[in-house]
PyMOL Python script that loads the backbone (N, CA, C, O; Angstrom):
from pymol import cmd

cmd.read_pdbstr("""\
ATOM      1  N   UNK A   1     215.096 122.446 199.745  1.00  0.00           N
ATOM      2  CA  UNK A   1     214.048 122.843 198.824  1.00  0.00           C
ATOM      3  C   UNK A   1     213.242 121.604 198.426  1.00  0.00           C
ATOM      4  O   UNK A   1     213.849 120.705 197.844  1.00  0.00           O
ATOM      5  N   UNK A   2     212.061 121.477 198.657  1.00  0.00           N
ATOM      6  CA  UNK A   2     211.107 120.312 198.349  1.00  0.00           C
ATOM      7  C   UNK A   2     210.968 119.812 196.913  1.00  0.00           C
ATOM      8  O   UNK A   2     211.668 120.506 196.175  1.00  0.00           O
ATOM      9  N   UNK A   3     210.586 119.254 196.529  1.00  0.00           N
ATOM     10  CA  UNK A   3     210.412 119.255 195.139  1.00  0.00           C
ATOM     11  C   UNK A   3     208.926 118.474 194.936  1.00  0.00           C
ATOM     12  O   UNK A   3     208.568 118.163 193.800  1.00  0.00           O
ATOM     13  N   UNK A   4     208.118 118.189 196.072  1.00  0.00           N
ATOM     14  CA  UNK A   4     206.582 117.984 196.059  1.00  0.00           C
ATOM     15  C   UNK A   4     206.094 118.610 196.711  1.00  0.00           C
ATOM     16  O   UNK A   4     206.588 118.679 197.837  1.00  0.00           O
ATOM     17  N   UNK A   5     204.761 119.497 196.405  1.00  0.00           N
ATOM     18  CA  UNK A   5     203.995 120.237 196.821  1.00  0.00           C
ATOM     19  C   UNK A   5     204.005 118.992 198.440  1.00  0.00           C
ATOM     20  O   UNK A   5     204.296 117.797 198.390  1.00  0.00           O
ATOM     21  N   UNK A   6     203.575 119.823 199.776  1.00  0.00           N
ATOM     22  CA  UNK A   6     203.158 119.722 200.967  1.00  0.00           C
ATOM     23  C   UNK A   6     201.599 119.293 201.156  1.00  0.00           C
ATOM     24  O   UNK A   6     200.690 119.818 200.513  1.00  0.00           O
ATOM     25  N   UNK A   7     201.478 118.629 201.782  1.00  0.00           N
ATOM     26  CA  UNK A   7     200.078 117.927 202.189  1.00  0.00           C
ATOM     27  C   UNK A   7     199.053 119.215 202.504  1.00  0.00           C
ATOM     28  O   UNK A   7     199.239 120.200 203.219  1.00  0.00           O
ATOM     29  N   UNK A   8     197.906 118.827 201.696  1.00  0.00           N
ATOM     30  CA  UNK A   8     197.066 119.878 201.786  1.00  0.00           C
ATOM     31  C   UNK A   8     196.726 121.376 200.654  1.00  0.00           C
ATOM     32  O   UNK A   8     195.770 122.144 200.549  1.00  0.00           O
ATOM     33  N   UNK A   9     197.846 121.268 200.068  1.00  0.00           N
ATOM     34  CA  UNK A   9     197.823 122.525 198.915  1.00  0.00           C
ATOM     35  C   UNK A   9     197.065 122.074 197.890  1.00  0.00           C
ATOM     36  O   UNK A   9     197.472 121.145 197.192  1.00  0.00           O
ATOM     37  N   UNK A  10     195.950 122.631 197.686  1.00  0.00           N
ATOM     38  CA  UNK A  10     194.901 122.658 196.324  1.00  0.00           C
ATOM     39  C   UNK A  10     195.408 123.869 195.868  1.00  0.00           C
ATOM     40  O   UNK A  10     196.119 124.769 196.313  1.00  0.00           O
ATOM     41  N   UNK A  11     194.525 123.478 194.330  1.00  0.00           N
ATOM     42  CA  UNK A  11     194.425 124.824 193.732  1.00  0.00           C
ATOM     43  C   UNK A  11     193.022 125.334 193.781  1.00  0.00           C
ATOM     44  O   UNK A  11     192.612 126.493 193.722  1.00  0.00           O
ATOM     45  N   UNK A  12     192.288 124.044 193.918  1.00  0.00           N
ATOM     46  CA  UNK A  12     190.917 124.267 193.634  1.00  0.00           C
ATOM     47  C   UNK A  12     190.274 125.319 194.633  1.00  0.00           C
ATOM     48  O   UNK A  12     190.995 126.263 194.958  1.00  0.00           O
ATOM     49  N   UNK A  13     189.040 125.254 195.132  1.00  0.00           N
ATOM     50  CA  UNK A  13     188.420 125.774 196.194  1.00  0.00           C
ATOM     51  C   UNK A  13     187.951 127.347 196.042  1.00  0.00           C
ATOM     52  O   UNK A  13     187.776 127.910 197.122  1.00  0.00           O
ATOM     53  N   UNK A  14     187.714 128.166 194.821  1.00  0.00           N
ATOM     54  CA  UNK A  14     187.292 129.763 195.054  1.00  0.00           C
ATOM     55  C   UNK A  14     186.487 129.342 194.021  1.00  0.00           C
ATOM     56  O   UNK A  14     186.549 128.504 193.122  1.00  0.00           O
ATOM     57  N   UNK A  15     185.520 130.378 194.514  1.00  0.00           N
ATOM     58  CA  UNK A  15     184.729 130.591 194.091  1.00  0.00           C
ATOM     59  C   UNK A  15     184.022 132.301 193.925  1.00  0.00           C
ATOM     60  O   UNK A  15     184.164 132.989 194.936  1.00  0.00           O
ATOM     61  N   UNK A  16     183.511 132.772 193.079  1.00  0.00           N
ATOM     62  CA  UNK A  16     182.970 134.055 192.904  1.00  0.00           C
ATOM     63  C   UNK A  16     182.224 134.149 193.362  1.00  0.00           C
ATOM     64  O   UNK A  16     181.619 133.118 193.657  1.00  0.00           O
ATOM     65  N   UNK A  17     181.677 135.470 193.784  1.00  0.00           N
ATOM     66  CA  UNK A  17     180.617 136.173 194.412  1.00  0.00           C
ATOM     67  C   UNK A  17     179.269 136.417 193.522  1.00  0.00           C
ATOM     68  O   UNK A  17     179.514 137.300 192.700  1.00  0.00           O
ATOM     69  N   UNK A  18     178.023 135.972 193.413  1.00  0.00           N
ATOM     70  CA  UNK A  18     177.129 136.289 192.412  1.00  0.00           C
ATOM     71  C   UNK A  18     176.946 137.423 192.205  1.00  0.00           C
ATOM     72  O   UNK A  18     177.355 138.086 193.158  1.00  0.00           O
ATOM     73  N   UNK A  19     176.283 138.370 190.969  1.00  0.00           N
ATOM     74  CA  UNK A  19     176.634 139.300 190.582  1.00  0.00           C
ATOM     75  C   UNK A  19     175.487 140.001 190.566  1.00  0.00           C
ATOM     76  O   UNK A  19     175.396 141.168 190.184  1.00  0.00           O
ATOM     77  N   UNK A  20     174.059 138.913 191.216  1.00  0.00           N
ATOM     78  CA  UNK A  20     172.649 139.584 191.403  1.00  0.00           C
ATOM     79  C   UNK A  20     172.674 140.007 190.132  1.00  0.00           C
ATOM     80  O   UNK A  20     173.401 140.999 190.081  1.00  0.00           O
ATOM     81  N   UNK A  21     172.271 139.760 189.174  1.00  0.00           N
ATOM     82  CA  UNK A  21     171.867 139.941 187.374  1.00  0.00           C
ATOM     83  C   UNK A  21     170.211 139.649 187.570  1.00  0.00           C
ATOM     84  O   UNK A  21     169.579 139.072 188.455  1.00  0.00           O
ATOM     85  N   UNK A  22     169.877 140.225 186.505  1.00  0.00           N
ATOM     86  CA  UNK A  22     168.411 139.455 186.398  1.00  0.00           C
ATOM     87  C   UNK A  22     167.221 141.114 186.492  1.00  0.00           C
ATOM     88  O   UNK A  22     167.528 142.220 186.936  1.00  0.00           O
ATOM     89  N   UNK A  23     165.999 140.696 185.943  1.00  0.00           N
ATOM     90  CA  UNK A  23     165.120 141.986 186.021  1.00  0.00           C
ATOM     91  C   UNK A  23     164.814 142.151 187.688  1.00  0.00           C
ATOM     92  O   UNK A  23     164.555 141.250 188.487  1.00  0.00           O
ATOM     93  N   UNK A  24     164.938 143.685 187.948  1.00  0.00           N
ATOM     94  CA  UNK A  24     164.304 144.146 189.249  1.00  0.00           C
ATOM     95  C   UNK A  24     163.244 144.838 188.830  1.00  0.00           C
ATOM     96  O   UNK A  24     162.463 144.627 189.757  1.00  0.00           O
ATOM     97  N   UNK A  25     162.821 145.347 188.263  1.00  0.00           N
ATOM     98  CA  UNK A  25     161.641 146.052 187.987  1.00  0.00           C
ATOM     99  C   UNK A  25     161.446 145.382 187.065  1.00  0.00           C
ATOM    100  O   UNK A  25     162.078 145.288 186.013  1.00  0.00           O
ATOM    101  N   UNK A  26     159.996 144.562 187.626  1.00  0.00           N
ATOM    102  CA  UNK A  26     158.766 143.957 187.089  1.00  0.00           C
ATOM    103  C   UNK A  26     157.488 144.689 186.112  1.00  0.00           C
ATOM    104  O   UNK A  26     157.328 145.869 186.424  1.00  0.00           O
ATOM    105  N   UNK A  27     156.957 144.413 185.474  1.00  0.00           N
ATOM    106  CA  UNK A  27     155.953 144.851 184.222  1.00  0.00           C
ATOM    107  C   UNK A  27     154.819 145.300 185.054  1.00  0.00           C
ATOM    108  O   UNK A  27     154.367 144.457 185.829  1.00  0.00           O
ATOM    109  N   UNK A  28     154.307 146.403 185.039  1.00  0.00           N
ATOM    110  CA  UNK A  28     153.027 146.902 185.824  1.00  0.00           C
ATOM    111  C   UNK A  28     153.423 147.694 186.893  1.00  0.00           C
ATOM    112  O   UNK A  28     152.547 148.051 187.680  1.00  0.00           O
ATOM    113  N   UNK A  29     155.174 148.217 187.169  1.00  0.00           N
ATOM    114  CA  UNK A  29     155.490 148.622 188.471  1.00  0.00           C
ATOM    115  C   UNK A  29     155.614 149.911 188.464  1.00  0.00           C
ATOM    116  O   UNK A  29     156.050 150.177 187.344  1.00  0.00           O
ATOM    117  N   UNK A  30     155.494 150.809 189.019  1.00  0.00           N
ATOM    118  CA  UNK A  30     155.725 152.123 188.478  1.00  0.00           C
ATOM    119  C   UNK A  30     156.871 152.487 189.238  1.00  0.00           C
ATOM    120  O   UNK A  30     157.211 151.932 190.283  1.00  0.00           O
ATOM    121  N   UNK A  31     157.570 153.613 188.582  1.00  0.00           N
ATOM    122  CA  UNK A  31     159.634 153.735 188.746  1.00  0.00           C
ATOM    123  C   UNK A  31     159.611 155.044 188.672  1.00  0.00           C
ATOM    124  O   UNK A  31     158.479 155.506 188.821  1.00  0.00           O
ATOM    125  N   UNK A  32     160.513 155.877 188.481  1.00  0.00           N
ATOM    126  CA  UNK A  32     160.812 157.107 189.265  1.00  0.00           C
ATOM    127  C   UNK A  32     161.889 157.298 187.965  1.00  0.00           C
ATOM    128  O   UNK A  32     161.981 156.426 187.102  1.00  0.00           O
ATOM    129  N   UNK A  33     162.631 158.450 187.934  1.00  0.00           N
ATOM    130  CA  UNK A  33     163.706 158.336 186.873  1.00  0.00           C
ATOM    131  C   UNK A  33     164.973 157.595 187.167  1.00  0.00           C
ATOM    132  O   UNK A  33     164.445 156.783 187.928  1.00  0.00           O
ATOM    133  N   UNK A  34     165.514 157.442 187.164  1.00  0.00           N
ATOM    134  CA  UNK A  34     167.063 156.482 187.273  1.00  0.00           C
ATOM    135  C   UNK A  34     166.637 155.340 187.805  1.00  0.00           C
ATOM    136  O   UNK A  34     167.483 154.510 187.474  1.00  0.00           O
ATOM    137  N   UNK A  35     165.637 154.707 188.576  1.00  0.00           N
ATOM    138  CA  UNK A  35     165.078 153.365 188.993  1.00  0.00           C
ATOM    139  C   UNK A  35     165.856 152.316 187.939  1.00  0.00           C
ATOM    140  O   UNK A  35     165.541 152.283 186.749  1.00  0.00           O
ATOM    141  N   UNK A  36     166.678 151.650 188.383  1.00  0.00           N
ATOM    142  CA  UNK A  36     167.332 149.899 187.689  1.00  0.00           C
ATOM    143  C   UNK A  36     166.248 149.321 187.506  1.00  0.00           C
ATOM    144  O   UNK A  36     165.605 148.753 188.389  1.00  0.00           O
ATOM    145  N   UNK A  37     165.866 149.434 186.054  1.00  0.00           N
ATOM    146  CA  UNK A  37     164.884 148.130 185.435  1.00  0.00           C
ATOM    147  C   UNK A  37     165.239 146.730 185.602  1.00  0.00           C
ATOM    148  O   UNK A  37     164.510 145.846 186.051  1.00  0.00           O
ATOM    149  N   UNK A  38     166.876 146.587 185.044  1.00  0.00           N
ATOM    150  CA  UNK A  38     167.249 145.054 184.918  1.00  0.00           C
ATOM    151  C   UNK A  38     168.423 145.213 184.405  1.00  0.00           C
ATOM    152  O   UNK A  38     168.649 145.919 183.423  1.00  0.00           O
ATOM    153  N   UNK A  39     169.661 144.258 185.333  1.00  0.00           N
ATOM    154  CA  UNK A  39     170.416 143.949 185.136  1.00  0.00           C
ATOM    155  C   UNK A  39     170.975 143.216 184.616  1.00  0.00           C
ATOM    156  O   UNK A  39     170.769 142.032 184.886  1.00  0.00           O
ATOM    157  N   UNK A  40     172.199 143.675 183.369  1.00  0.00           N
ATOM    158  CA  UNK A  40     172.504 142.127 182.892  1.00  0.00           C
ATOM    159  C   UNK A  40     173.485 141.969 182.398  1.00  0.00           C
ATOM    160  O   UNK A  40     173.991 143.082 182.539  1.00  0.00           O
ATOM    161  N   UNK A  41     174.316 141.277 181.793  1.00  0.00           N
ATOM    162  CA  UNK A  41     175.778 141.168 180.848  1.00  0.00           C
ATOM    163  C   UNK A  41     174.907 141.119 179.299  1.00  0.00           C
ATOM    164  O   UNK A  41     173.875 140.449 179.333  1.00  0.00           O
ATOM    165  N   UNK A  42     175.151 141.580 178.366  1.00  0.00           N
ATOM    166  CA  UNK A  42     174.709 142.149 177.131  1.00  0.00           C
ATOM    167  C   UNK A  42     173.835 142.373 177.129  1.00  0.00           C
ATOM    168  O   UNK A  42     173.123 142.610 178.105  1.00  0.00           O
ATOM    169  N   UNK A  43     173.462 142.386 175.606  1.00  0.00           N
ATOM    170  CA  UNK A  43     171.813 142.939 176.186  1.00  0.00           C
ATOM    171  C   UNK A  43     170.537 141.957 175.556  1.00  0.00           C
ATOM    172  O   UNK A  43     169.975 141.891 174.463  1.00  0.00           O
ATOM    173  N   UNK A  44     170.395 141.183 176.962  1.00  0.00           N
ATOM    174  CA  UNK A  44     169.163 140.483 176.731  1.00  0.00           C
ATOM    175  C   UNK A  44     167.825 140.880 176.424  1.00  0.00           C
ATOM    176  O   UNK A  44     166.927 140.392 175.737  1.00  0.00           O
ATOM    177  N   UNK A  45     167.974 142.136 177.290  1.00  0.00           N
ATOM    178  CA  UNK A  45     166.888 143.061 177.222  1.00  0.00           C
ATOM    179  C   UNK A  45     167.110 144.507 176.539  1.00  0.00           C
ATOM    180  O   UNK A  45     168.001 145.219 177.003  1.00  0.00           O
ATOM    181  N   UNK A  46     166.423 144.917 175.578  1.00  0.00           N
ATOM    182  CA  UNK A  46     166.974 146.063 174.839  1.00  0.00           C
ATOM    183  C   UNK A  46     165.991 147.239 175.463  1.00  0.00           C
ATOM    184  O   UNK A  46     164.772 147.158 175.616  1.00  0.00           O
ATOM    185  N   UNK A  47     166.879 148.384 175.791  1.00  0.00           N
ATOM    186  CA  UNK A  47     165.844 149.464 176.066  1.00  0.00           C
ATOM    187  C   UNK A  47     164.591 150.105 175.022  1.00  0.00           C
ATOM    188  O   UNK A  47     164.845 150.116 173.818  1.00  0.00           O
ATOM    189  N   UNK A  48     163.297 150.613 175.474  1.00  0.00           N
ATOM    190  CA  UNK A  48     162.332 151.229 174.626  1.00  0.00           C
ATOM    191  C   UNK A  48     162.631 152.641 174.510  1.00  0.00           C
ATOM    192  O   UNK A  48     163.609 153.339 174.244  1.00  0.00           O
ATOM    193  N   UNK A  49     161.015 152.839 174.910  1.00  0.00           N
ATOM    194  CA  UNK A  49     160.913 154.218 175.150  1.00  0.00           C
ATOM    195  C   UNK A  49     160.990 154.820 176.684  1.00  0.00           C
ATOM    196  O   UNK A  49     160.421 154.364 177.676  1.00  0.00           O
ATOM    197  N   UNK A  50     161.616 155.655 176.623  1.00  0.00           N
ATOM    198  CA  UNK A  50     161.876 156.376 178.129  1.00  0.00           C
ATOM    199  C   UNK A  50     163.003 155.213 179.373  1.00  0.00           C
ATOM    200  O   UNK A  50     162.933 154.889 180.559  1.00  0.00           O
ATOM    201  N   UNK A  51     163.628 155.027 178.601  1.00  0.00           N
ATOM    202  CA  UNK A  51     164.328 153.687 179.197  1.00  0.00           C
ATOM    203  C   UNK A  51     165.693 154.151 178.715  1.00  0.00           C
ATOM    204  O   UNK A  51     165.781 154.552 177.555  1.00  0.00           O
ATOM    205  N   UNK A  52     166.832 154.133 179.548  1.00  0.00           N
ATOM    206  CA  UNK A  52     168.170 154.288 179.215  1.00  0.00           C
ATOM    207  C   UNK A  52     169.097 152.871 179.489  1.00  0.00           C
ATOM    208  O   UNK A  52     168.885 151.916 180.236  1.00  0.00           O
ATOM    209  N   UNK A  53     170.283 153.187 178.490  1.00  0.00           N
ATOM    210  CA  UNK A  53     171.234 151.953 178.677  1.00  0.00           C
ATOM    211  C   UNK A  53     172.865 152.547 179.065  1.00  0.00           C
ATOM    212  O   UNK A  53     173.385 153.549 178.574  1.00  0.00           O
ATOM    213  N   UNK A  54     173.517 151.556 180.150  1.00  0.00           N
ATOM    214  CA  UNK A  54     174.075 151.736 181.089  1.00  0.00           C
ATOM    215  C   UNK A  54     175.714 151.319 180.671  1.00  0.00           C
ATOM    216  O   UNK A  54     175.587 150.342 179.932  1.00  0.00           O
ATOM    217  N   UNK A  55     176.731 151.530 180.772  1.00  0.00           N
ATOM    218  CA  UNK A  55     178.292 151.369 180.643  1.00  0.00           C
ATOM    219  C   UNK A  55     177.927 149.445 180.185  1.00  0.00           C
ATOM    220  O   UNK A  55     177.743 148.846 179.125  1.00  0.00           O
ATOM    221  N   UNK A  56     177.976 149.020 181.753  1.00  0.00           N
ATOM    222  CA  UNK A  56     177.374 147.645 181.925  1.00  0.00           C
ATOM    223  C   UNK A  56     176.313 147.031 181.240  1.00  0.00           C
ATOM    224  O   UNK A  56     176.079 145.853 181.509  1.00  0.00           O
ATOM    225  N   UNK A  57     175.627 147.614 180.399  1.00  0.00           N
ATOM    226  CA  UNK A  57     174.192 147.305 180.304  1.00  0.00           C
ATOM    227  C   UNK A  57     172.714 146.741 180.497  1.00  0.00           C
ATOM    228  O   UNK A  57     171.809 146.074 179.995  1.00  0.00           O
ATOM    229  N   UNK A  58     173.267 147.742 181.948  1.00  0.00           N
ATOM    230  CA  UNK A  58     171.800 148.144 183.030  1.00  0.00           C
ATOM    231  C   UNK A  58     171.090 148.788 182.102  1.00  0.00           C
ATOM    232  O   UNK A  58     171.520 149.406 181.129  1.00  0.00           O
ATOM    233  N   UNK A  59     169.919 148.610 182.459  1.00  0.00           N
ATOM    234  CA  UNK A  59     168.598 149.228 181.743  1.00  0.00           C
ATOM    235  C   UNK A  59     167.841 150.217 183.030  1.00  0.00           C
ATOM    236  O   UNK A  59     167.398 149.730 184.070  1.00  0.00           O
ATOM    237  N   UNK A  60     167.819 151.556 182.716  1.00  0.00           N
ATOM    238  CA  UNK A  60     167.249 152.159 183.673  1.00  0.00           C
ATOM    239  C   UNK A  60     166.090 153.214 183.363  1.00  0.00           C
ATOM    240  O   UNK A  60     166.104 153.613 182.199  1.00  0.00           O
ATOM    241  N   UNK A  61     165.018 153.779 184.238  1.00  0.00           N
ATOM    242  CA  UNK A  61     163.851 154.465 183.693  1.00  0.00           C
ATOM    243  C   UNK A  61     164.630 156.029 183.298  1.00  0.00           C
ATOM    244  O   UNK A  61     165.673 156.417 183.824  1.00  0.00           O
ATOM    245  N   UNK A  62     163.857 156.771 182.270  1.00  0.00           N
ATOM    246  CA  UNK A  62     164.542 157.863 181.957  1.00  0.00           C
ATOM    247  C   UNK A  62     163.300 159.087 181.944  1.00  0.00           C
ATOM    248  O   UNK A  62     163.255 160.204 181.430  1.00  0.00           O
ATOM    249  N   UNK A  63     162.108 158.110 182.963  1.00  0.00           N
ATOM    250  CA  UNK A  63     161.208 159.307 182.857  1.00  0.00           C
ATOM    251  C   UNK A  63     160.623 158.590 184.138  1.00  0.00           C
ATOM    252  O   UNK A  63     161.158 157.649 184.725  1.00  0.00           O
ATOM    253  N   UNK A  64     159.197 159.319 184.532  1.00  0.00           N
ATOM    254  CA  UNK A  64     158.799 158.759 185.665  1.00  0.00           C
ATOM    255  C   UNK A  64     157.388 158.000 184.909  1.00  0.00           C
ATOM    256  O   UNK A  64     156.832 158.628 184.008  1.00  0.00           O
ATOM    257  N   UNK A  65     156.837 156.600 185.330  1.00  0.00           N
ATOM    258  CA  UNK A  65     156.091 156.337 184.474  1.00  0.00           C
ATOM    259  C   UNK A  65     155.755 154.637 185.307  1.00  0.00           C
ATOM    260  O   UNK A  65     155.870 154.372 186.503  1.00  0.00           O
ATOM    261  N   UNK A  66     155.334 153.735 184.191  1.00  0.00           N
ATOM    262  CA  UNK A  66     154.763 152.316 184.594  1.00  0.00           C
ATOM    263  C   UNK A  66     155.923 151.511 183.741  1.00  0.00           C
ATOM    264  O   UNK A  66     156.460 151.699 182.649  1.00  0.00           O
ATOM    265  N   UNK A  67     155.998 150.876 184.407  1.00  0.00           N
ATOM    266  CA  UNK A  67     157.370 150.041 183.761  1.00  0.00           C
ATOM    267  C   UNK A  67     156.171 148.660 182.554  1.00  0.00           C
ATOM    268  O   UNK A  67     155.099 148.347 183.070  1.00  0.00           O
ATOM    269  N   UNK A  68     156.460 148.107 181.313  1.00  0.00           N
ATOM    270  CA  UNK A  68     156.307 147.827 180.724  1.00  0.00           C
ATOM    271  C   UNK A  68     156.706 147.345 179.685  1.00  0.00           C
ATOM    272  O   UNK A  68     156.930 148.101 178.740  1.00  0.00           O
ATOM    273  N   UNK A  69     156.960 145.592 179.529  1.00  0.00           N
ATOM    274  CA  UNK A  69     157.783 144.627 178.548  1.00  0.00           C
ATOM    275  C   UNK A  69     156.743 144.134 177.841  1.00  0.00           C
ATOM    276  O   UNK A  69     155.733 143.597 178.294  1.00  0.00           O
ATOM    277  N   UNK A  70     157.136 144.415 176.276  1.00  0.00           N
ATOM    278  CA  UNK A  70     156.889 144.325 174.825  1.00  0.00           C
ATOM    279  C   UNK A  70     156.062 142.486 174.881  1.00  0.00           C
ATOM    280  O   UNK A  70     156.268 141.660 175.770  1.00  0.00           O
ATOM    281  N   UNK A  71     155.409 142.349 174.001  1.00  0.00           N
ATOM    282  CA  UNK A  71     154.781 140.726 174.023  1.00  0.00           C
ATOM    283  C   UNK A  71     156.034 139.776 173.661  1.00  0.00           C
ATOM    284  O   UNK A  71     155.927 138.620 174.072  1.00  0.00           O
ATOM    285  N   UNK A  72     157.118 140.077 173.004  1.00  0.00           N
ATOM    286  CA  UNK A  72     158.298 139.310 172.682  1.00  0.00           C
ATOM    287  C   UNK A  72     158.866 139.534 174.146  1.00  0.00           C
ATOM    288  O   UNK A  72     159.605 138.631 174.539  1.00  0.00           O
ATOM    289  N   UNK A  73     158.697 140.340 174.811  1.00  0.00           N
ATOM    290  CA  UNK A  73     159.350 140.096 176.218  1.00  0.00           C
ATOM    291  C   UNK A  73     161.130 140.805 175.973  1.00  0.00           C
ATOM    292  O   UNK A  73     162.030 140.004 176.225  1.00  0.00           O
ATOM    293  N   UNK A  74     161.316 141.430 175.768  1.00  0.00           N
ATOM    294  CA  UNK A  74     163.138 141.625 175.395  1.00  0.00           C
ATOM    295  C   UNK A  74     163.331 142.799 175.156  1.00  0.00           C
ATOM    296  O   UNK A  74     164.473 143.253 175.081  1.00  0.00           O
ATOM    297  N   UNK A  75     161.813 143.823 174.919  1.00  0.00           N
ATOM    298  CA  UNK A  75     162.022 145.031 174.649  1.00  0.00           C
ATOM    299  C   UNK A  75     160.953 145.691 175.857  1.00  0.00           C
ATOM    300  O   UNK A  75     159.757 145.450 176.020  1.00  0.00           O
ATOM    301  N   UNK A  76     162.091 146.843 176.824  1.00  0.00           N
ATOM    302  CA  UNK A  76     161.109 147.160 178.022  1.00  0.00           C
ATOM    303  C   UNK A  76     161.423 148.524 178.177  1.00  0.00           C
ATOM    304  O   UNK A  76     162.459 149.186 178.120  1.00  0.00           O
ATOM    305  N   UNK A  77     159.823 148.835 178.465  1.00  0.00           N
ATOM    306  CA  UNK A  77     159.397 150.285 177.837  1.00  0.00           C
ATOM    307  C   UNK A  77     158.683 150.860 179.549  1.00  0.00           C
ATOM    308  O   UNK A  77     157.925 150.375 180.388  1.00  0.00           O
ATOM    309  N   UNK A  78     159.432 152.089 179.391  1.00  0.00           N
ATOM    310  CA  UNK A  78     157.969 153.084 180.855  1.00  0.00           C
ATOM    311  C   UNK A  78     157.058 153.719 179.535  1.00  0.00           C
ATOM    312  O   UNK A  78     157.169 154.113 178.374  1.00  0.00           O
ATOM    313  N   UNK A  79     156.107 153.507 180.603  1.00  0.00           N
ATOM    314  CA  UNK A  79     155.005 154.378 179.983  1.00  0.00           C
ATOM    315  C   UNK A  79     154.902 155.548 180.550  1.00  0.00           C
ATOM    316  O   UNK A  79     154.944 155.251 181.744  1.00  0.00           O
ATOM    317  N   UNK A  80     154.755 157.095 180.461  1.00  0.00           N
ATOM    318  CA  UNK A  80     154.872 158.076 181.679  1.00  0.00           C
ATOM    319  C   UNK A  80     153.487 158.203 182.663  1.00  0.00           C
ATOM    320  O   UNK A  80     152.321 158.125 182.276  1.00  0.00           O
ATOM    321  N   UNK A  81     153.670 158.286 183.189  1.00  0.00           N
ATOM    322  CA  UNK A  81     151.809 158.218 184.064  1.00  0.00           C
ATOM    323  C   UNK A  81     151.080 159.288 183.549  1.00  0.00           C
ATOM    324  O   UNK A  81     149.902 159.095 183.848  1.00  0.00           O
ATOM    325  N   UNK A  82     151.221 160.414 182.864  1.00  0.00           N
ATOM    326  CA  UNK A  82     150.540 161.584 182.319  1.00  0.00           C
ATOM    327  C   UNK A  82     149.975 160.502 181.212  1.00  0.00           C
ATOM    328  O   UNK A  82     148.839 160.111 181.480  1.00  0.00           O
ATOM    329  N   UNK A  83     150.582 159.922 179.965  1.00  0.00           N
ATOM    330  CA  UNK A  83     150.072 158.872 179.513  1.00  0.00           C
ATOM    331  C   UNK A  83     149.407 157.921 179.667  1.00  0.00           C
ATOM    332  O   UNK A  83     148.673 157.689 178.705  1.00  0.00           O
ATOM    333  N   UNK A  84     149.317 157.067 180.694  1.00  0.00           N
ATOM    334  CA  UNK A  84     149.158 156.054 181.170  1.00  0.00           C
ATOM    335  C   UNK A  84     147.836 156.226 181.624  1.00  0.00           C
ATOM    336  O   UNK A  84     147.042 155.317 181.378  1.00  0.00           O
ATOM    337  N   UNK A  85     147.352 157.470 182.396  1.00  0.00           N
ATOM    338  CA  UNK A  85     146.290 158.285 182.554  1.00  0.00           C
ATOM    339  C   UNK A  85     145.633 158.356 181.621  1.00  0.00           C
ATOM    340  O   UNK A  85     144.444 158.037 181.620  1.00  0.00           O
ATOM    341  N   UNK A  86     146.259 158.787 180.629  1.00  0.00           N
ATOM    342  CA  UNK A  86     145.124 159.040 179.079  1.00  0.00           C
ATOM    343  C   UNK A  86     144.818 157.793 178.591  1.00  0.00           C
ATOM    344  O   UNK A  86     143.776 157.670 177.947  1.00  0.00           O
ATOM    345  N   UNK A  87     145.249 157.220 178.703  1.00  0.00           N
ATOM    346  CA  UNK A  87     145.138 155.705 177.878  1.00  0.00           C
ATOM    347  C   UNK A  87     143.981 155.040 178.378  1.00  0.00           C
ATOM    348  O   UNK A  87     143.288 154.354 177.626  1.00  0.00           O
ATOM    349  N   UNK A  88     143.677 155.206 179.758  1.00  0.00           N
ATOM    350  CA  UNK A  88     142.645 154.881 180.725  1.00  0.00           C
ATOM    351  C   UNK A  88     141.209 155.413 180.512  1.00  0.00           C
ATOM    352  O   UNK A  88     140.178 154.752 180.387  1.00  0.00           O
ATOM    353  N   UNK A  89     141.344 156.529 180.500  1.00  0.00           N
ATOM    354  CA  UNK A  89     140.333 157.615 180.036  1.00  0.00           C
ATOM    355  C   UNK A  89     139.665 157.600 179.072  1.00  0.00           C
ATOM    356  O   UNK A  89     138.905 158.538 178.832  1.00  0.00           O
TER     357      UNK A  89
END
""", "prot")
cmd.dss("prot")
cmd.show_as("cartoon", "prot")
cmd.util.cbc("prot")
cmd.orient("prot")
């Protein structure tokens, strides 16, 4: 029975897999219902209007519409295109 580790045994060396976090749907994009706004570990980004929040807290669209973040940037909102239309008009 040895009583020093053998040439070559680290502990070091693993490493994790990235977890792709971060916004996928960009401001001005238009999304569909369940479309992933932005991924993240808490909530950096808080859902608006027509926007749902996720186990994980994914942020996802909850209507069909234009995707759209608040001037503080942290609060992200769809607009529905029936709206979005009027607003134009």
């Amino acid at each position: 029975m040895a009583h020093k580790k053998g040439q070559g045994s680290v502990r070091n060396g693993r490493d994790s897999a990235s977890k792709r976090l971060g916004v996928k749907t960009f401001g001005g994009t238009p999304v569909i219902v369940g479309n992933i706004l932005v991924r993240q570990r808490g909530t950096r980004y808080h859902p608006g209007r027509n926007v749902g929040i996720g186990r994980d807290d994914t942020l996802f669209a909850l209507a069909d519409g234009v995707v759209h973040f608040d001037r503080e940037g942290r609060r992200v909102n769809v607009i529905k295109a029936v709206v979005a239309a009027e607003a134009t008009a």
